[in-house]
N, C-alpha and C positions, 0 to 999 in steps of 0.2 A: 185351689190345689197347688201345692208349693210345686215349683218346677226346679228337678235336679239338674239339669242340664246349661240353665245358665250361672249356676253354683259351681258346677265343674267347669263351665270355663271362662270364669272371673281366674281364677288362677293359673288358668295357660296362658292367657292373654298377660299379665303381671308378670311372668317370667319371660316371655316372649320380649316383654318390654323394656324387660331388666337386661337381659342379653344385648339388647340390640343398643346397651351404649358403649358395648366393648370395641375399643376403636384400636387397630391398629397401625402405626405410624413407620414408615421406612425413614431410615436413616438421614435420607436429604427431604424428610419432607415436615413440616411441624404445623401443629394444631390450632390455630387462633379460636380461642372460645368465649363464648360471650353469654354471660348467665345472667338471665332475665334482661337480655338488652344490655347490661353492664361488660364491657370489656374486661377481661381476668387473666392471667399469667399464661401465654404458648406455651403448650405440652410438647412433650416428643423428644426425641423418638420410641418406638419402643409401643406394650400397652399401655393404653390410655382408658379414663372410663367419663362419657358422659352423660351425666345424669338428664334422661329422657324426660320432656315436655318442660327442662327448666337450663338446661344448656344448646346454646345451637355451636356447632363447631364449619369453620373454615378452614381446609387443607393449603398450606404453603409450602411451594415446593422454594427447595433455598440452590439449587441447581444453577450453573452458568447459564442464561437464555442465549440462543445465536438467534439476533431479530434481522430479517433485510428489510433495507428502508430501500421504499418503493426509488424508478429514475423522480428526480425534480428538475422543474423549469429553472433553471435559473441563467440571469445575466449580469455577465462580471464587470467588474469594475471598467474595463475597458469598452464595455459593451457588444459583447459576444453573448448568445446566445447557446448554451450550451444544455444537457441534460445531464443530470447526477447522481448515481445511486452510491449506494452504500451498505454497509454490515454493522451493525451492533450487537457487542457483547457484554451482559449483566448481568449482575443475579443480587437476590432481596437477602440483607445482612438484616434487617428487623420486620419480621412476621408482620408483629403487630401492625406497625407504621403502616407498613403495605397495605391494611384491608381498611385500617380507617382512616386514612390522612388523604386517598383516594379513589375516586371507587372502582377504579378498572387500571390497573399501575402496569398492567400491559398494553393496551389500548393509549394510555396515557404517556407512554414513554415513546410507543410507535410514532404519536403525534410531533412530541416535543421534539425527536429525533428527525424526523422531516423539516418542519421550521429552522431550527437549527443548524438544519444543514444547508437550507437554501439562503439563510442568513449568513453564516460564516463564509462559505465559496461566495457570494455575491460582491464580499468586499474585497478577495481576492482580485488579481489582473488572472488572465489564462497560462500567461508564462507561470505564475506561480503557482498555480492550483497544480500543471504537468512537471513543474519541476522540482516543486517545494511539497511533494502530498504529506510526508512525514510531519510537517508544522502543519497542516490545515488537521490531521486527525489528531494530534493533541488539541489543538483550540476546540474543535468540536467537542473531545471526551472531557475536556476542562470544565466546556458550558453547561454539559448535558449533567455530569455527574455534579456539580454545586445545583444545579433546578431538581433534583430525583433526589438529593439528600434526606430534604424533608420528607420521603415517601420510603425511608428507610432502602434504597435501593443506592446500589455500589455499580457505574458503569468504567466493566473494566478494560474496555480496548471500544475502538473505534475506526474503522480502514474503508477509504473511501473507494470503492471498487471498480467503476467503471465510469468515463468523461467520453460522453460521444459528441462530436463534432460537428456542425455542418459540413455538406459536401464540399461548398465551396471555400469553405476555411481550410478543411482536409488539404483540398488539391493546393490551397497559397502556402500552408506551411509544407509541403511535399516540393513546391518550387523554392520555397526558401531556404530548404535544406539540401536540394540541389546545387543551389548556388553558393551554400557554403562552403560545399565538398570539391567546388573547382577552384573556390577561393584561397582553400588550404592546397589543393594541389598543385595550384600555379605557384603559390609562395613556395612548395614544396622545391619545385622545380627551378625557380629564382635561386632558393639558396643554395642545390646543387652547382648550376652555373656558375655561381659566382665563386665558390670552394673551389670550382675546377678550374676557374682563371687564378684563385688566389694561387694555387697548385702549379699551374704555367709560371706563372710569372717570377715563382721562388725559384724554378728551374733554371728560367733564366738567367736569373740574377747568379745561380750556382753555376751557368753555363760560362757565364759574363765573366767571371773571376777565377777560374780553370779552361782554361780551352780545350786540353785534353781531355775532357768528361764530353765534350762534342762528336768528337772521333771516336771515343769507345762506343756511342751511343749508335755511332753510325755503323761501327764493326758489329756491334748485335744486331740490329736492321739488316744487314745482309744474311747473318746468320738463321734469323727466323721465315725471311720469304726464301730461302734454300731450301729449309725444311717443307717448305709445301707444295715440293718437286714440280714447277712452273714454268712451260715452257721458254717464257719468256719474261726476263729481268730486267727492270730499269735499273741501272744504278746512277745514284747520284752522286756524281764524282764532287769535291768541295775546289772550291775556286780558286783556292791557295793551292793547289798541284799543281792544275794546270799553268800556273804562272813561269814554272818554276821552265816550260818546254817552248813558250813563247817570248822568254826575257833573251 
């Protein structure tokens, strides 16, 4: 007895199947497809159509990734013991490259980005890693982007985020920069003093060679402790008057 039923749906299944290679692709995303195991040209964006049980397709998104790269052990050159984390930013300029030159080019760039970075801070000293970061994250985005070339992958920044310390490193550079801030204060202080004898001593020399600039200075001296109505006033009389009552 013929059976209608698997007659009728030989042909739902056939169109069901045909339907379902209608693929569609957002603007930042593209298609790596592979027909019969053979790699073939990235579609996208846009509709796409892959031909069911003889195309398999891969989604790429081509999006900037923001990846943190986990703290790392590392010790520097100097032999400090420090932790390291950091930020990476990338995104995949060839599909293709991406799905076959690696088989995980996120996983794989997480890794390389950790090595990397415990390798480049390690040859640093600590002064440079705290006061040079702007040159360690080029060297970093330098290394990382010529190794991720061949995986069609573009690393396009690099910033090393956070350098934690030991405690008691913390507290020796906290005293070290204590004592630098009394080092420049006392210099501070030195150069004052000495402007302010330079300042005496031109005085004198101006006193030395007018003598009546002595006298005026002394007529304003009386004038200003008047002004701050005092019971009681020293004056100092100059020695050249009173000569003038005992000769």
């Amino acid at each position: 007895m013929f059976d209608f039923t698997v007659v009728a749906t030989v042909p739902v299944v056939a169109i069901l199947l045909l339907i379902s290679g209608i693929k569609i692709l957002k603007e930042y995303e593209r298609a790596v497809v592979f027909r019969l195991g053979r790699l073939v040209k990235a579609r996208g964006p846009g509709i796409t159509y892959i031909i069911p049980l003889v195309e398999k397709v891969v989604r790429v998104g081509l999006r900037t990734v923001t990846m943190d790269v986990p703290p790392q052990d590392v010790i520097t050159r100097d032999n400090v013991s420090i932790k390291v984390s950091a930020v990476l930013y990338f995104r995949v300029i060839d599909p293709n490259r991406a799905i076959t030159e690696v088989q995980n080019y996120l996983f794989a760039s997480s890794q390389l980005a950790q090595v990397t970075l415990r390798s480049v801070c390690g040859q640093a000293l600590l002064d440079e890693l705290l006061a040079e970061r702007d040159k360690i994250n080029t060297r970093i985005q330098e290394i990382l982007d010529s190794q991720t070339e061949p995986w069609g992958i573009k690393v396009v920044l690099v910033e090393v985020k956070d350098i934690d310390l030991p405690l008691d490193m913390q507290r020796a550079m906290a005293k070290q920069a204590e004592a630098e801030r009394e080092r420049r204060a006392k210099i501070i202080h030195a150069e004052g003093e000495f402007q302010a004898a330079q300042k005496l001593a031109d005085a004198a020399e101006v006193i030395g060679k007018q003598p009546i600039a002595l006298h005026l200075r002394f007529l304003q001296s009386l004038v200003e402790v008047s002004a701050d109505n005092n019971s009681t006033i020293v004056v100092p009389v100059p020695v050249d008057l009173l000569r003038r009552f005992f000769a």
